[in-house]
DRENPATI-575597 format. One record per residue (C-alpha): chain; x, y, z. Coordinates in Angstrom, 2 decimals. Layout:
{cadena = A&x = X&y = Y&z = Z} .
...
***
This chain:
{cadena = A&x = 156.01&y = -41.73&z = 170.44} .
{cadena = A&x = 153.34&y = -42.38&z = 167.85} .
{cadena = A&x = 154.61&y = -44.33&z = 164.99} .
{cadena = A&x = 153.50&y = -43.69&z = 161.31} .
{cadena = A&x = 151.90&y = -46.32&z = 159.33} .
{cadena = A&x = 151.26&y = -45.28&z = 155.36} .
{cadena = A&x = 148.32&y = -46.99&z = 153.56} .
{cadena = A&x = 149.44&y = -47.62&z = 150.41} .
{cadena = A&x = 146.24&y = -50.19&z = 149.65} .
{cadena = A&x = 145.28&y = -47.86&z = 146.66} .
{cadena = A&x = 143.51&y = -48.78&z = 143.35} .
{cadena = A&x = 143.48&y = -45.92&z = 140.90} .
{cadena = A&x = 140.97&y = -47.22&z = 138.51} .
{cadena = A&x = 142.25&y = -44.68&z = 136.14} .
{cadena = A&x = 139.17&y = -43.13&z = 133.85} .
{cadena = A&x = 136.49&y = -44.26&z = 136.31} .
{cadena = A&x = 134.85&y = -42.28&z = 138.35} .
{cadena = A&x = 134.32&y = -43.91&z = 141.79} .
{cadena = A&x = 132.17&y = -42.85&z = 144.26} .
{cadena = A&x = 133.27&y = -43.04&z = 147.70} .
{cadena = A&x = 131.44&y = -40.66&z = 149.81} .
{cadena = A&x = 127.58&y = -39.40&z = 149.41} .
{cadena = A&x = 127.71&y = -37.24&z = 146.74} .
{cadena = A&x = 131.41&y = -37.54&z = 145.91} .
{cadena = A&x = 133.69&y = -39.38&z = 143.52} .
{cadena = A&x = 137.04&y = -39.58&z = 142.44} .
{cadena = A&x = 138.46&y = -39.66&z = 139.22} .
{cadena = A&x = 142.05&y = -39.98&z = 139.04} .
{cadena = A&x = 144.37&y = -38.63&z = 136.65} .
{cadena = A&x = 146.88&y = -40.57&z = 134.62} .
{cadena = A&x = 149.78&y = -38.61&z = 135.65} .
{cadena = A&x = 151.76&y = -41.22&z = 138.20} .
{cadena = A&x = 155.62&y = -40.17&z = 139.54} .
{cadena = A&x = 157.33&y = -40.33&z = 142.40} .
{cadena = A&x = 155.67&y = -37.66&z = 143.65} .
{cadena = A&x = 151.74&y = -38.26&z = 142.24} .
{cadena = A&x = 152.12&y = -41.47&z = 142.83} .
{cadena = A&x = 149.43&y = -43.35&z = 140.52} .
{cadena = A&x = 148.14&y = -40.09&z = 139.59} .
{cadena = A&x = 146.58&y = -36.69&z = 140.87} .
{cadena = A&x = 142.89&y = -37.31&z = 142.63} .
{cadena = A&x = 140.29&y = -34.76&z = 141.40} .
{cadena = A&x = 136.92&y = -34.86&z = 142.84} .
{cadena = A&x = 133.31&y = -34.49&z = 142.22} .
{cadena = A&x = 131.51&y = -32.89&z = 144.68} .
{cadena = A&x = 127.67&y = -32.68&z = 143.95} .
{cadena = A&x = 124.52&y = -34.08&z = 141.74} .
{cadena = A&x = 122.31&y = -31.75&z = 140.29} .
{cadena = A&x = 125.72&y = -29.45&z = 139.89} .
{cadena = A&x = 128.72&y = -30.21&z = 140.69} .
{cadena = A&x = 132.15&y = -28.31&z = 142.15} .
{cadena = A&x = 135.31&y = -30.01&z = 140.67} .
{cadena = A&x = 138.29&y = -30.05&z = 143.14} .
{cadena = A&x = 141.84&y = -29.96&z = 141.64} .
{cadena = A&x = 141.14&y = -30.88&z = 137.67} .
{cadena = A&x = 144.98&y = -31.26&z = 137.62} .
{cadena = A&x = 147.93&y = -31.23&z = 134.87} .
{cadena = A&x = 146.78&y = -29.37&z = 131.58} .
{cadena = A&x = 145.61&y = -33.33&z = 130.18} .
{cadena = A&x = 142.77&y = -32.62&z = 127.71} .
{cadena = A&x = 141.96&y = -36.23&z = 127.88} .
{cadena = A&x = 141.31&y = -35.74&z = 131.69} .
{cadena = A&x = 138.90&y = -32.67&z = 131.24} .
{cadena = A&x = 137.06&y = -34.73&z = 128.85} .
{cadena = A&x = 136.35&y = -37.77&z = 131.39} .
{cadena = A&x = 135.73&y = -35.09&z = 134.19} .
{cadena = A&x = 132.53&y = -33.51&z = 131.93} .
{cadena = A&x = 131.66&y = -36.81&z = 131.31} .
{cadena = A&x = 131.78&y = -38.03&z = 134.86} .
{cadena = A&x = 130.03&y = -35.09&z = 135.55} .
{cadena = A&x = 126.78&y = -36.10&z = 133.11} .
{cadena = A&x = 123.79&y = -33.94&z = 133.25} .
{cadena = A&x = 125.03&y = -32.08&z = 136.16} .
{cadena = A&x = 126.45&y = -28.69&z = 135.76} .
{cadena = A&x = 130.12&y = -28.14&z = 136.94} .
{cadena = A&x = 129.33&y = -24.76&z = 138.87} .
{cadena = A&x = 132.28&y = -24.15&z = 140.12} .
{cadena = A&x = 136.20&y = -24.99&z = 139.51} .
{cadena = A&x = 137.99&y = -25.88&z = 142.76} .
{cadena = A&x = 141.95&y = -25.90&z = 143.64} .
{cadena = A&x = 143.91&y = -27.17&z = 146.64} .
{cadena = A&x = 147.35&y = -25.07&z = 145.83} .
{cadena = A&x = 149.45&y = -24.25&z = 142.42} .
{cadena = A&x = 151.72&y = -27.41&z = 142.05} .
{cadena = A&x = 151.54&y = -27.96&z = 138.34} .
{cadena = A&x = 149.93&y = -31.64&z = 138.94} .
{cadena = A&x = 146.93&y = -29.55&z = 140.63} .
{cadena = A&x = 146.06&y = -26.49&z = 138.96} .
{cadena = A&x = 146.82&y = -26.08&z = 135.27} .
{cadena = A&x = 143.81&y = -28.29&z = 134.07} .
{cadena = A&x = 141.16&y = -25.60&z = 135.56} .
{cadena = A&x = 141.69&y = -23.35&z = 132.29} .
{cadena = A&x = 141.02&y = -26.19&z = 130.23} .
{cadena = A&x = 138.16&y = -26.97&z = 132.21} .
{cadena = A&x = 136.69&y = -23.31&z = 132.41} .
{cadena = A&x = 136.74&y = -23.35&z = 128.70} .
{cadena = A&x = 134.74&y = -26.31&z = 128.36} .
{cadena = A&x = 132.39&y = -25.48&z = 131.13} .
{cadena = A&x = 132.29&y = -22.19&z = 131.88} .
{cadena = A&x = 132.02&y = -22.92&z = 135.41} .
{cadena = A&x = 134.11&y = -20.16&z = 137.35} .
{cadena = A&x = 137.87&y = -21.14&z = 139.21} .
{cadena = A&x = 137.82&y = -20.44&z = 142.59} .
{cadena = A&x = 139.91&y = -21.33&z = 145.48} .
{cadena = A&x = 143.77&y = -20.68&z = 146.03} .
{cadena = A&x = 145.27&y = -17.47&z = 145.51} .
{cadena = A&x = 148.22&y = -17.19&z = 142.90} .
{cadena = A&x = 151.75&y = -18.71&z = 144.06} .
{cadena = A&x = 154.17&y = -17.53&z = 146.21} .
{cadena = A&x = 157.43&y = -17.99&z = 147.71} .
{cadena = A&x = 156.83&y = -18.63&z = 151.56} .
{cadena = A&x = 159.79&y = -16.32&z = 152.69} .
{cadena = A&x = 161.85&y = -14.06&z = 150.74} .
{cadena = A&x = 164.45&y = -15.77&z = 148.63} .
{cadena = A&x = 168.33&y = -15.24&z = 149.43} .
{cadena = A&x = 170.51&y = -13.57&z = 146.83} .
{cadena = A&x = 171.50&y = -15.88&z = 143.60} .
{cadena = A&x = 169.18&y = -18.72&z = 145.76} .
{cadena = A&x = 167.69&y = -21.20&z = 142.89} .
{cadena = A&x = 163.53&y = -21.03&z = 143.33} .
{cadena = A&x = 161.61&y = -24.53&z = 142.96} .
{cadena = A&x = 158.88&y = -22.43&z = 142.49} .
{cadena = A&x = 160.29&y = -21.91&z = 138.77} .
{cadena = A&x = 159.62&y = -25.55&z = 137.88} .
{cadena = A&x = 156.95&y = -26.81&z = 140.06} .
{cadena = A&x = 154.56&y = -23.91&z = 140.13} .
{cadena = A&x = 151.53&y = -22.87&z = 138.02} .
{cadena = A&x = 152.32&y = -19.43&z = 137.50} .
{cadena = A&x = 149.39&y = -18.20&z = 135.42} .
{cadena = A&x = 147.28&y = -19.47&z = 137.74} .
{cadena = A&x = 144.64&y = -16.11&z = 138.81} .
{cadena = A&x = 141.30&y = -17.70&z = 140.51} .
{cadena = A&x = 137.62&y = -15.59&z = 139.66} .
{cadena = A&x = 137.23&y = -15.78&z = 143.42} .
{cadena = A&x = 140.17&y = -16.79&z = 145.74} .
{cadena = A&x = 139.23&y = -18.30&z = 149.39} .
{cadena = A&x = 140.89&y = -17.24&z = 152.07} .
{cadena = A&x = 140.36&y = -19.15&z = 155.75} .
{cadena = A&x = 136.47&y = -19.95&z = 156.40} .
{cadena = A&x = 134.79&y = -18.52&z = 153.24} .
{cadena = A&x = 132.82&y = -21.31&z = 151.39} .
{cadena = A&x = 131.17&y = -22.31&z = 148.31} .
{cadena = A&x = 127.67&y = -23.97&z = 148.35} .
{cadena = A&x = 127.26&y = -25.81&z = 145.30} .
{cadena = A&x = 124.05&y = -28.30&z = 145.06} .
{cadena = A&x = 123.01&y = -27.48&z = 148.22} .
{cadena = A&x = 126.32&y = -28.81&z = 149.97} .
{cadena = A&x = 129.08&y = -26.51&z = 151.51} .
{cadena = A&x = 132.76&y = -26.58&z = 151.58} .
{cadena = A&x = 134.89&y = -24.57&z = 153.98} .
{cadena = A&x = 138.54&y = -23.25&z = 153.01} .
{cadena = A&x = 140.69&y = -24.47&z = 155.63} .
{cadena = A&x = 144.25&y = -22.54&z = 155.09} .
{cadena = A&x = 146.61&y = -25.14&z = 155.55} .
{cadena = A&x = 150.01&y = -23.74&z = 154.84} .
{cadena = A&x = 153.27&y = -25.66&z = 154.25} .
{cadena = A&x = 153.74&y = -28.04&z = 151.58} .
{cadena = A&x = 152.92&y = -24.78&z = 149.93} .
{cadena = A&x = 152.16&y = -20.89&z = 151.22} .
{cadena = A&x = 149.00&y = -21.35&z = 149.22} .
{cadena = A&x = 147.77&y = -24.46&z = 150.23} .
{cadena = A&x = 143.81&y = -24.73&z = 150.89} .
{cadena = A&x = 142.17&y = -27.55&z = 152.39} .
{cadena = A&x = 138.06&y = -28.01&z = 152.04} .
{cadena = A&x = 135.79&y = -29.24&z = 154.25} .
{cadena = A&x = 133.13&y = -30.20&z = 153.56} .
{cadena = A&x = 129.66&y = -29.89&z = 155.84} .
{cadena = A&x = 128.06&y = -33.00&z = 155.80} .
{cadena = A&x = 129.74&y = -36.38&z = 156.24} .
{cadena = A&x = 133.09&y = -35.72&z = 158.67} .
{cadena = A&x = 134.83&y = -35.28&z = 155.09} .
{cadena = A&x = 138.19&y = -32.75&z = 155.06} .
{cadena = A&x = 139.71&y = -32.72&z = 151.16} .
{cadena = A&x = 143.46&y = -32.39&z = 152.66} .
{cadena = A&x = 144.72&y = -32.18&z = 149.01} .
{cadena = A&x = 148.76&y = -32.34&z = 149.34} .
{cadena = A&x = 148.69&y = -31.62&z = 153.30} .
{cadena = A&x = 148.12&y = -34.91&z = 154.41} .
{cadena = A&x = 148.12&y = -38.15&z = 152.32} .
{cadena = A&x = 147.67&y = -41.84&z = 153.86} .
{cadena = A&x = 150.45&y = -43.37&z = 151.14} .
{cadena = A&x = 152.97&y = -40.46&z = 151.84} .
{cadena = A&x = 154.51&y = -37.78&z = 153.93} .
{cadena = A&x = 154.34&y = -34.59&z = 151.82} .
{cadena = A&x = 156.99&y = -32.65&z = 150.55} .
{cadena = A&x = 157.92&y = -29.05&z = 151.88} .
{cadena = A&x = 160.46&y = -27.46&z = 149.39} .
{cadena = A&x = 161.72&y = -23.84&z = 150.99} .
{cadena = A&x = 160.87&y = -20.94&z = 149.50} .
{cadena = A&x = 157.79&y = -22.84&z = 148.03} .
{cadena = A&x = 156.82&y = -24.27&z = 151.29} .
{cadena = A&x = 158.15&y = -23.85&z = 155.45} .
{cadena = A&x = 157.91&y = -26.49&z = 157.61} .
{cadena = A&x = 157.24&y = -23.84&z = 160.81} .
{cadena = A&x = 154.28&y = -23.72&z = 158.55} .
{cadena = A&x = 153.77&y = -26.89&z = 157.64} .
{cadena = A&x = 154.01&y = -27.75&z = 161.51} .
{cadena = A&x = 151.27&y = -25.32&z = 162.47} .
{cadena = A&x = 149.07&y = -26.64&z = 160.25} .
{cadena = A&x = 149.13&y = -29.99&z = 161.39} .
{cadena = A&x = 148.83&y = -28.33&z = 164.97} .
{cadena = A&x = 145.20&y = -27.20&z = 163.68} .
{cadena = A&x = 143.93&y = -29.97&z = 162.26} .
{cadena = A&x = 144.92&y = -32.09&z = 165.10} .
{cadena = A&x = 142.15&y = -29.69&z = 166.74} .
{cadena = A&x = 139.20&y = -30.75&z = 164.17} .
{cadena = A&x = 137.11&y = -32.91&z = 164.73} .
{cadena = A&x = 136.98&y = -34.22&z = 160.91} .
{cadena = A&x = 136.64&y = -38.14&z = 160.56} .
{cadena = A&x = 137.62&y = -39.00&z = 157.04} .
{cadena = A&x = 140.52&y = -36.93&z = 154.53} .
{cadena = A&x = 140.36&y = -37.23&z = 150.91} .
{cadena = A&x = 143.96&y = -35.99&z = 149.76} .
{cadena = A&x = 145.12&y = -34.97&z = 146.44} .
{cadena = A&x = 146.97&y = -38.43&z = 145.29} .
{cadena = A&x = 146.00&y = -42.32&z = 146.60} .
{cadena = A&x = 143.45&y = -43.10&z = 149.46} .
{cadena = A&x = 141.75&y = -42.13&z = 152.18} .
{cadena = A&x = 142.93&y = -41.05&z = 155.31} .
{cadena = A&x = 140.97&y = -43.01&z = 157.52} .
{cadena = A&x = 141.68&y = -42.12&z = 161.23} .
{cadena = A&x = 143.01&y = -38.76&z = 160.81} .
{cadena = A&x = 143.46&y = -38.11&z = 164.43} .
{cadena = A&x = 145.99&y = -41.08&z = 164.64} .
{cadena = A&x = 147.75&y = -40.52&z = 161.59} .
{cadena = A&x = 148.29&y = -36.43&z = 161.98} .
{cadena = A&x = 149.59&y = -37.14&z = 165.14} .
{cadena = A&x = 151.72&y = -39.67&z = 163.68} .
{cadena = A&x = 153.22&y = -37.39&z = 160.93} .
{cadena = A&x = 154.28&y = -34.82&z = 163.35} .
{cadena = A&x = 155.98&y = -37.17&z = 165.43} .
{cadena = A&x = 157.83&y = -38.30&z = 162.40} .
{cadena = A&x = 158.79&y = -34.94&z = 161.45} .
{cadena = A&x = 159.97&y = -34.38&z = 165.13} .
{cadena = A&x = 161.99&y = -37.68&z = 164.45} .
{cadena = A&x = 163.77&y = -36.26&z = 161.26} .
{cadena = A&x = 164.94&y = -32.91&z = 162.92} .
{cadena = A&x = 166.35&y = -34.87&z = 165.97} .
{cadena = A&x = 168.08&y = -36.73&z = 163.01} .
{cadena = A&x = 169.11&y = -33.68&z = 161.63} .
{cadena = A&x = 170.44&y = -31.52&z = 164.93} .
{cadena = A&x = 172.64&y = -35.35&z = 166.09} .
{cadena = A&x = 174.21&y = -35.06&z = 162.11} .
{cadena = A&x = 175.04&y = -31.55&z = 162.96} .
{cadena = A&x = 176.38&y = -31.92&z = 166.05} .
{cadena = A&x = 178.57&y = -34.78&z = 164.89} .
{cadena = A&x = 180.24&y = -32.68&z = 162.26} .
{cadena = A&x = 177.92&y = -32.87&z = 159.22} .
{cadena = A&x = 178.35&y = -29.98&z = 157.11} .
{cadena = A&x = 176.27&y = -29.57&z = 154.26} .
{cadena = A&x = 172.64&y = -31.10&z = 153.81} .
{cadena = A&x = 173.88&y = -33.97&z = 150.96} .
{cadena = A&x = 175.63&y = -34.88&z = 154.17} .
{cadena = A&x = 172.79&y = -35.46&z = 156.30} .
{cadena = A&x = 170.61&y = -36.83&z = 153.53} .
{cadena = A&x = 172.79&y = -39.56&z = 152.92} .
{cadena = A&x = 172.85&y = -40.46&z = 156.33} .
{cadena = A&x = 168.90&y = -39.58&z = 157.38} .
{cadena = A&x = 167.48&y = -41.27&z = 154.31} .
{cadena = A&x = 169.86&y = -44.34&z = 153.80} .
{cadena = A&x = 167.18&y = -46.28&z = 153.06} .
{cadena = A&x = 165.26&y = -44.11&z = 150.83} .
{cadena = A&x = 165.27&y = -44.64&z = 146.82} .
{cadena = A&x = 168.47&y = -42.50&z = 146.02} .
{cadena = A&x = 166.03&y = -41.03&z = 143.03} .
{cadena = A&x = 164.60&y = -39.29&z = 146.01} .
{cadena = A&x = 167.06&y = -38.00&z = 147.44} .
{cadena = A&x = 166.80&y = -34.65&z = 146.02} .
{cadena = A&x = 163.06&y = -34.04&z = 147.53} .
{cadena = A&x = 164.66&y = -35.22&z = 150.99} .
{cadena = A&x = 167.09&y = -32.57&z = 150.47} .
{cadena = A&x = 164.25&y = -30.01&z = 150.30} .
{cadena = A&x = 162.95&y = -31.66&z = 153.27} .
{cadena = A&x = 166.12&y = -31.29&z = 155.52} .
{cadena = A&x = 166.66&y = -27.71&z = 153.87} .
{cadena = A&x = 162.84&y = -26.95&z = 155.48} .
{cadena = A&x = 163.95&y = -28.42&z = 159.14} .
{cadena = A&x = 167.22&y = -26.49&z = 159.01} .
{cadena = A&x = 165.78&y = -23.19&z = 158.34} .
{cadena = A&x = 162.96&y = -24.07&z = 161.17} .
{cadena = A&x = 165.50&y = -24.92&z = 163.40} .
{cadena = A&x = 167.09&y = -21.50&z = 162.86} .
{cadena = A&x = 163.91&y = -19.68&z = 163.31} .
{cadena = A&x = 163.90&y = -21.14&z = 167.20} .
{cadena = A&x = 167.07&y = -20.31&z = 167.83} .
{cadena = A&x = 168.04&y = -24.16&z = 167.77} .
{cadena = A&x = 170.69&y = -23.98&z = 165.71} .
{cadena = A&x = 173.18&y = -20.65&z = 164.75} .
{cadena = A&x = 176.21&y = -20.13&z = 162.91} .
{cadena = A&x = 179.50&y = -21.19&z = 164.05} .
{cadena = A&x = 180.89&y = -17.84&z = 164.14} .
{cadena = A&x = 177.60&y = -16.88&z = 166.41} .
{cadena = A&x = 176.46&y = -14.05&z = 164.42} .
{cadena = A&x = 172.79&y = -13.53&z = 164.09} .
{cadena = A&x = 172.25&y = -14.87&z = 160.61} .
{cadena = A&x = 168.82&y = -15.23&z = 158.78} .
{cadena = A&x = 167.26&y = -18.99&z = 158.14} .
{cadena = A&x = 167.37&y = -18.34&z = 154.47} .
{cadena = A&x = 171.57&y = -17.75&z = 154.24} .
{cadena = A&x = 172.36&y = -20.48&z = 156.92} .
{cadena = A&x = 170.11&y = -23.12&z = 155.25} .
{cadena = A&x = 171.30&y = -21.88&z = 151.79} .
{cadena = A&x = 175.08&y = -22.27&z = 153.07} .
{cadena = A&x = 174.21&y = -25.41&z = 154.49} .
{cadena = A&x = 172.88&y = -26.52&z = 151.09} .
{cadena = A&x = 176.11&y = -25.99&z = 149.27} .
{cadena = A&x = 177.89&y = -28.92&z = 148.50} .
***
């Protein structure tokens, strides 16, 4: 099995804008948690104009440093990866400052239909006033100074989640998808990790030699390392299916057990994790309810959930 190796070899150099492709540089927000990490990566694609990629949390000080980074060249365009509320929020500010359009992901939504009296992350984590001027749906682009970038849908961590690729240079911007300091969270209803699973399935197909994600470093042998986070996700949901079959019943349960070693601050994303794997599980028929009636992913998960 391939193992997974993180690089977590990551200097933020928070307020600088580093350039680390042709054409491309990173400015990184100062926003770091145990999710962001040291901070949310936005990106500036372009010279003569320029297409900023996920101007993250609604940090006025950020939008500032982005037009500055940004100089004498024209932000034409307002990019963004998905509607977690570390990505997204900032483009208003920015649009107001710029005038330079939003375009991108569509609105958020829940990835399956939520269960009766079922509590919905995407009350806290999502960026619900977020409505693009153009949303991108799988292979439209966006030439801006001359250079293009692809939407690659890339559902999973979210049901909204776009990746960009961009034409010249090997370069995919993975956002949240993939991350070299990281797996990424999938949080039912926001994300599904059928989904999530699916999309790593396609990008194991490209043929892209460098990922720029949404928080720390490059990814840079993305062939080695996607292949590496599915195994790892195969790994937790033969974790999960041995708990269950030796009597666990309820996901705190399993987490305790799965993710020993993991921060206990954590635990609560895990428990999003498992809740993800459970309700896959049930979509393949891997695992049912005790009483063998032919009950949906959402009320088995959401039973298994309970503590």
């Amino acid at each position: 099995m391939v193992s997974l190796q993180h690089d977590r070899d990551f200097d933020p150099r928070h307020g600088i804008a580093v350039e680390i492709a042709k054409a491309v540089r990173r400015l990184t927000a100062h926003n770091p948690g145990p999710f962001t990490w040291h901070g949310t990566n936005s990106y500036l694609i372009g010279r003569a104009e320029v297409a900023v990629l996920d101007p993250g949390p609604a940090d006025a000080a950020h939008m500032d440093r982005l037009v500055a980074a940004a100089g004498e060249g024209r932000i034409a365009a307002i990019l963004v990866s998905h509607t977690h509320m570390d990505h997204s929020p900032g483009a208003r500010l920015l649009k107001a400052m710029a005038g330079a359009p939003i375009v991108g992901c569509g609105p958020p939504r829940a990835a399956r239909p939520l269960n009766a009296g079922e509590r919905n992350p995407l009350d806290a984590s999502a960026d619900s006033a977020h409505r693009p001027d153009r949303e991108l749906k799988d292979g439209d682009t966006l030439v801006v100074d001359g250079l293009c970038l692809t939407a690659v849908e890339t559902p999973g961590h979210t049901a909204n989640h776009l990746a960009f690729a961009l034409d010249e240079g090997g370069i995919l911007f993975s956002a949240d998808h993939v991350m070299a300091w990281s797996t990424s969270i999938v949080a039912p209803p926001d994300g599904a990790m059928s989904a999530y699973m699916a999309s790593l399935a396609r990008l194991a197909e490209r043929t892209d030699t460098r990922y720029l994600p949404g928080h720390g470093g490059p990814v840079e042998d993305p062939a080695t390392y996607v292949a590496g986070l599915a195994a790892h996700r195969r790994k937790r949901e033969q974790a999960i299916l041995d708990r269950l079959t030796a009597g666990a019943q309820t996901i705190p349960e399993m987490v305790a057990t799965i993710y020993a070693d993991v921060d206990p601050a954590l635990h609560g994303a895990a428990a999003l994790s498992v809740l993800a794997q459970v309700e896959w599980l049930v979509e393949r028929g891997l695992v049912r309810c005790e009483d063998g009636s032919r009950d949906t992913p959402v009320t088995l998960a959401s039973r298994l959930a309970a503590t």
